[in-house]
C-alpha positions as CSV (number, residue, x, y, z in Angstrom):
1,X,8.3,15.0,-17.2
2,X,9.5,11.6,-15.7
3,X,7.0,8.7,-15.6
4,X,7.7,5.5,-13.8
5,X,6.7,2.7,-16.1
6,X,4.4,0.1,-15.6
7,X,5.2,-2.9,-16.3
8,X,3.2,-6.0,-18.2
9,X,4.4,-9.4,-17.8
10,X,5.0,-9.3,-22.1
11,X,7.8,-6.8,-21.0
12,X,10.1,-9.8,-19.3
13,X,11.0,-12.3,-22.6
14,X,8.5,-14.9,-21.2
15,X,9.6,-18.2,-21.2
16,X,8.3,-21.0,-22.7
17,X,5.6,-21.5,-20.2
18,X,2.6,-18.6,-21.0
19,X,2.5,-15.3,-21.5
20,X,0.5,-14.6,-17.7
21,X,3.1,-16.9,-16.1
22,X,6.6,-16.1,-15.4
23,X,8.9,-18.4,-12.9
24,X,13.1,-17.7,-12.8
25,X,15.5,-18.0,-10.5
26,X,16.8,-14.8,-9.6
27,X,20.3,-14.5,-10.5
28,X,18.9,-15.8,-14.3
29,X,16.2,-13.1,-13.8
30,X,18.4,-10.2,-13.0
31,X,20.8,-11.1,-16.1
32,X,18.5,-9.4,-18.6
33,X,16.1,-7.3,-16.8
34,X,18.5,-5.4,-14.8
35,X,16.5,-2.2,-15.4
36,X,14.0,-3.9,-12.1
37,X,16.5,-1.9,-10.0
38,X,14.5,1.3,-10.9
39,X,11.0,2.3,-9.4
40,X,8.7,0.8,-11.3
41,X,5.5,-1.0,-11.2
42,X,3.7,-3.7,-12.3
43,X,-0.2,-5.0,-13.8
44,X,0.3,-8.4,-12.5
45,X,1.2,-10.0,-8.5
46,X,5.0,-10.4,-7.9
47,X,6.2,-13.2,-5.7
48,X,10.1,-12.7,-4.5
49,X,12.1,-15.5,-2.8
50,X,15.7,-14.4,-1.5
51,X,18.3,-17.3,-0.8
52,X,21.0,-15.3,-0.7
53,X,22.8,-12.0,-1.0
54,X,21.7,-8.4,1.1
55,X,20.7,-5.2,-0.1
56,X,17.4,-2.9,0.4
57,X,14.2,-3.0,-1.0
58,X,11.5,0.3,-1.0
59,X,7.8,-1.1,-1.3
60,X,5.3,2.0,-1.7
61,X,7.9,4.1,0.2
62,X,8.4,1.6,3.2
63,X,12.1,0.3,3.6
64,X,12.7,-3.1,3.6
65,X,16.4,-5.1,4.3
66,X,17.1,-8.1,2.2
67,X,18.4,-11.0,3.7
68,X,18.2,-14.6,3.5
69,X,14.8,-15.8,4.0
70,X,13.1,-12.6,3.0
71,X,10.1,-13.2,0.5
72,X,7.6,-9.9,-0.7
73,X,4.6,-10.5,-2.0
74,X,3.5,-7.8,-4.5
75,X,0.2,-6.5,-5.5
76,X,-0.6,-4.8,-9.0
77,X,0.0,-1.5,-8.7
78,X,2.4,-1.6,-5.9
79,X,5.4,0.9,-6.9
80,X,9.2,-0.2,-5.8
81,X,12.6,-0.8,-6.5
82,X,15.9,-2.2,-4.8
83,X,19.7,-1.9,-4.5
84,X,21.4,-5.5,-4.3
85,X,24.9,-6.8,-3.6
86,X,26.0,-9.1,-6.6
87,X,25.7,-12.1,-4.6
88,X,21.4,-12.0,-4.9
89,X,19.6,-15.1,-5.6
90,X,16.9,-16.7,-5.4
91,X,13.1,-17.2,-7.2
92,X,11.2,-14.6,-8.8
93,X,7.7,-15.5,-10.1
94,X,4.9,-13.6,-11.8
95,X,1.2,-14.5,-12.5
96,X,-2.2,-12.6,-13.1
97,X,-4.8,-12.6,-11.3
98,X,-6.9,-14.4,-14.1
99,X,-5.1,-17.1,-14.6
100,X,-5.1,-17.8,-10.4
101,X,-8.7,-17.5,-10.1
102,X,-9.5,-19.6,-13.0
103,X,-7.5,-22.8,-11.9
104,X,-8.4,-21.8,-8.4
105,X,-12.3,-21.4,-8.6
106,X,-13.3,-22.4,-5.2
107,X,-10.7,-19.8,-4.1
108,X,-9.0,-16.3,-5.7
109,X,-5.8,-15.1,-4.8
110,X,-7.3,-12.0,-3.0
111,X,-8.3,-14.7,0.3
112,X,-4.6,-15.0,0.6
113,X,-4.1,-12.5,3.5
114,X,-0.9,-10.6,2.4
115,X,-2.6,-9.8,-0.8
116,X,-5.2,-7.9,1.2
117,X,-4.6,-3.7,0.0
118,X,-5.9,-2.5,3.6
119,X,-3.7,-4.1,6.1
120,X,-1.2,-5.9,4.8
121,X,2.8,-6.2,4.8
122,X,4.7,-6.8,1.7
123,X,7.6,-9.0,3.7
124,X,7.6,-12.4,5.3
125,X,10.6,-13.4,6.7
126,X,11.5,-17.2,6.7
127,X,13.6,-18.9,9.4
128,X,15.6,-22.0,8.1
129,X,12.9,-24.5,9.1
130,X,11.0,-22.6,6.6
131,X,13.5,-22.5,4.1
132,X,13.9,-26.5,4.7
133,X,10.3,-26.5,3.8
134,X,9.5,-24.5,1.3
135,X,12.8,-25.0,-1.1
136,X,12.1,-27.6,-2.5
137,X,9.0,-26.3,-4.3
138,X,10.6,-23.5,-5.5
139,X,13.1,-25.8,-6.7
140,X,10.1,-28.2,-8.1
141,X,8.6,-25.1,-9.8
142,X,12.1,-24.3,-11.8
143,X,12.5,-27.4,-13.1
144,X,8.8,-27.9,-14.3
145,X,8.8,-24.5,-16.1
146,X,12.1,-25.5,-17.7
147,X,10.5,-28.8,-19.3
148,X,8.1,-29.5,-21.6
149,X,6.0,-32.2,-19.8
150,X,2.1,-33.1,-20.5
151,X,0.0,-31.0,-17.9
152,X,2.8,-28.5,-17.5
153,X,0.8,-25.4,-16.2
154,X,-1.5,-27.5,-13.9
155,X,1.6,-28.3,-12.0
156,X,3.1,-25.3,-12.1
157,X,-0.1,-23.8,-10.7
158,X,-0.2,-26.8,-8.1
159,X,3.3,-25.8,-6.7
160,X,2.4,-21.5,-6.7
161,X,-0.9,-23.0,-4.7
162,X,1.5,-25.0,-2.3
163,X,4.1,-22.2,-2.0
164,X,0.6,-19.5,-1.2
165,X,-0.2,-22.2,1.1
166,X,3.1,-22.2,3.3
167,X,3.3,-18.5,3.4
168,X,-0.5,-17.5,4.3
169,X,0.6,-20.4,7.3
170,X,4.1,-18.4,8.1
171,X,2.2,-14.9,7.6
172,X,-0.9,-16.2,10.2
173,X,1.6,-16.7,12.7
174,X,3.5,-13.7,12.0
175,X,0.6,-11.2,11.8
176,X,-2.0,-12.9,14.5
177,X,-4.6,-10.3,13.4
178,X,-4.7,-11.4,10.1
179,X,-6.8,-14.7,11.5
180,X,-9.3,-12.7,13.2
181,X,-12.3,-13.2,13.3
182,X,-13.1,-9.5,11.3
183,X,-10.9,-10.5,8.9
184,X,-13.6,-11.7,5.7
185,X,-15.4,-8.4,6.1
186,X,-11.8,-6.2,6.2
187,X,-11.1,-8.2,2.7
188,X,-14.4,-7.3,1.0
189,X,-13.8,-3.4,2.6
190,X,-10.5,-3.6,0.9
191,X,-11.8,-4.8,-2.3
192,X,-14.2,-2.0,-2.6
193,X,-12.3,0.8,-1.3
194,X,-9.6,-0.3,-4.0
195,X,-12.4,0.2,-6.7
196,X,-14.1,3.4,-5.1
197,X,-11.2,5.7,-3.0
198,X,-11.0,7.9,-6.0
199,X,-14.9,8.9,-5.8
200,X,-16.3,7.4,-2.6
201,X,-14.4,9.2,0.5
202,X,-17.5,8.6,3.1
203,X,-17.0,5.7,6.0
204,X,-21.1,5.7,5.4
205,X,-20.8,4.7,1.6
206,X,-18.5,1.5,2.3
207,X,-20.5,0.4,5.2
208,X,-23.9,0.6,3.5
209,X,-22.1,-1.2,0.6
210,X,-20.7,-4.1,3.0
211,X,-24.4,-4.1,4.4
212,X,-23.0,-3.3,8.2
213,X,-23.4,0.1,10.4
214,X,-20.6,2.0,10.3
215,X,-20.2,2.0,14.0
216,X,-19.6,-2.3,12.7
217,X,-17.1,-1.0,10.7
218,X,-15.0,1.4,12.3
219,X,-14.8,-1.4,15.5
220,X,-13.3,-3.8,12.6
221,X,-11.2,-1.8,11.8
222,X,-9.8,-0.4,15.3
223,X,-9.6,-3.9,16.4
224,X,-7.7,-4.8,13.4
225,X,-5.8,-1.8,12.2
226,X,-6.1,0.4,15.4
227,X,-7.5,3.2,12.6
228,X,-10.9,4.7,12.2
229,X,-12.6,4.0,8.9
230,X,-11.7,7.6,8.1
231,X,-8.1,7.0,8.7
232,X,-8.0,3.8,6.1
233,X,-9.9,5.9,3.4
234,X,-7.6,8.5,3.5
235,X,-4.2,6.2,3.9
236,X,-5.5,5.2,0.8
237,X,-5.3,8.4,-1.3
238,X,-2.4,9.1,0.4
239,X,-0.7,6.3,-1.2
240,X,-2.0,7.1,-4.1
241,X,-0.8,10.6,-4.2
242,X,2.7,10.0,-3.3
243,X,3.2,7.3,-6.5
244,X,1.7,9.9,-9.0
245,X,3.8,12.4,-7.0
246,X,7.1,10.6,-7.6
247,X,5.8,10.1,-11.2
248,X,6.0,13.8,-11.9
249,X,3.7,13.7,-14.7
250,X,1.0,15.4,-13.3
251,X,0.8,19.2,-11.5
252,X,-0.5,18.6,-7.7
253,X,-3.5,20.3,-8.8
254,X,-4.0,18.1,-11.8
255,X,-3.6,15.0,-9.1
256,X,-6.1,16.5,-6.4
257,X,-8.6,16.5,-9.1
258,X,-7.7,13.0,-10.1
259,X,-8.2,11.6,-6.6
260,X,-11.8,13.1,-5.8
261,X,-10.8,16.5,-4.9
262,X,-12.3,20.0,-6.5
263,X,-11.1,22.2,-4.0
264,X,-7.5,21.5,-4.1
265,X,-5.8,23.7,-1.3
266,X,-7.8,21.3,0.7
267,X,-6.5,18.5,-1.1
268,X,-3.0,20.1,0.0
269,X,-3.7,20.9,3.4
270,X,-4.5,16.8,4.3
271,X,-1.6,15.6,2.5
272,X,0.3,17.7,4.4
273,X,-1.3,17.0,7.7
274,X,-0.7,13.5,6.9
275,X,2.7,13.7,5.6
276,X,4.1,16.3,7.5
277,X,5.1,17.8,4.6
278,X,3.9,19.7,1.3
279,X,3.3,17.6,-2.0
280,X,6.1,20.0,-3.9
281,X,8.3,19.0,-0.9
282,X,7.5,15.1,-1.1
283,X,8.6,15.5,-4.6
284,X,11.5,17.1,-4.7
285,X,12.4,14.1,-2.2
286,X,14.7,11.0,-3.2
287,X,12.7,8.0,-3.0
């Protein structure tokens, strides 16, 4: 049976910098670790810079093109793969979320709004002011890595902080609901549903948890997402169900199970109502 790996930053010759830090530019990157063109996953956040070249990346099942300018943010977790033309550069950077939110403690990296799991888009798409902007610390982060300087990882955190910084400011403008004011309590409902959508499928359950009504909740998140709370929950599983889906490790029944579900010709019957198609069809698909 196939299984799609998962991937630990230990598995990408680490350079000289930590083993929960890894900055490269992306031609260098690809050079070794060509086998990133595969779906895969990873257990720590990907940041992706693209300076040049074209090609297609899939995110979770969403298409994506490559162009100049195009930067993803990746969660853990996140399954994907892409298909480049041999011109591709740019900066690839990876990092755990322990080593963010201990030199960040007044802040962790989940308050950065495209890290959020509910509502957020992989893809931010720079213009060339950007670019004129945020270049040079990409290009201030290679060469730091590549030295061996006093303080070396407190910069190198400084300039990841600064590059987050300029991209929550590019994704704000791009995604004006982000900056609402329902946006805090969306975060901690993403948190939690992240820990609990295997066990917890009530609306009730996360609004008692977030100390709101649910009729609080499901306005957040119709204002924000235009879904019920319902909806959200069960986006969630979805997701889930299609990665272990494409894994083929595990029966459909053996999944249903996994996810929360006893009676699994139910289980069936709502990924096929939100799919419009059978698991065993899904698949049998090409991702």
């Amino acid at each position: 049976m196939k299984k799609y790996p998962v991937y630990s930053i230990q598995n990408f010759d680490c350079n000289s910098v930590h083993s929960d830090l890894y900055v490269n530019t992306f031609k260098n990157h690809l050079l070794s670790h060509s086998f990133i063109e595969k779906p895969h996953r990873h257990d720590f956040y990907v940041l992706v810079f693209f300076t040049s070249g074209t090609g297609t990346h899939v995110v979770d099942f969403d298409h994506f093109i490559i162009q100049s300018g195009s930067v993803f943010v990746l969660q853990p977790g996140q399954m994907h793969h892409w298909c480049l033309t041999e011109n591709t550069d740019g900066y690839i950077v990876f990092f755990s979320k322990e080593i963010y939110n201990l030199y960040f403690g007044q802040k962790g990296i989940d308050d950065y709004p495209f890290y959020s799991k509910v509502n957020s888009s992989p893809e931010i798409v720079l213009d060339k002011e950007d670019l004129k902007v945020i270049i040079p610390f990409f290009d201030a982060l290679i060469a730091e890595s590549n030295q061996n300087q006093l303080l070396q990882r407190d910069k190198i955190m400084n300039l990841l902080d600064i590059i987050h910084i300029e991209l929550a400011r590019k994704y704000a403008s791009a995604f004006k609901n982000e900056v609402h004011s329902y946006n805090r309590k969306l975060t901690l409902f993403a948190i939690l549903l992240e820990q609990k959508y295997k066990t917890e499928k009530a609306p009730f359950y996360y609004a008692e948890q977030l100390h709101i009504s649910l009729k609080h909740l499901n306005r957040i998140t119709k204002e924000v997402l235009n879904k019920t709370t319902t909806q959200v929950i069960t986006d969630r599983v979805i997701l889930e169900a299609k990665r272990m889906l494409m894994e083929k490790q595990f029966s459909v029944n053996e999944i249903a199970i996994t996810l929360g579900y006893d009676d699994c010709s139910y289980f069936s019957r709502l990924f096929k109502k939100n799919t419009g198609m059978t698991a065993t069809e899904f698949r049998t698909q090409k991702v």
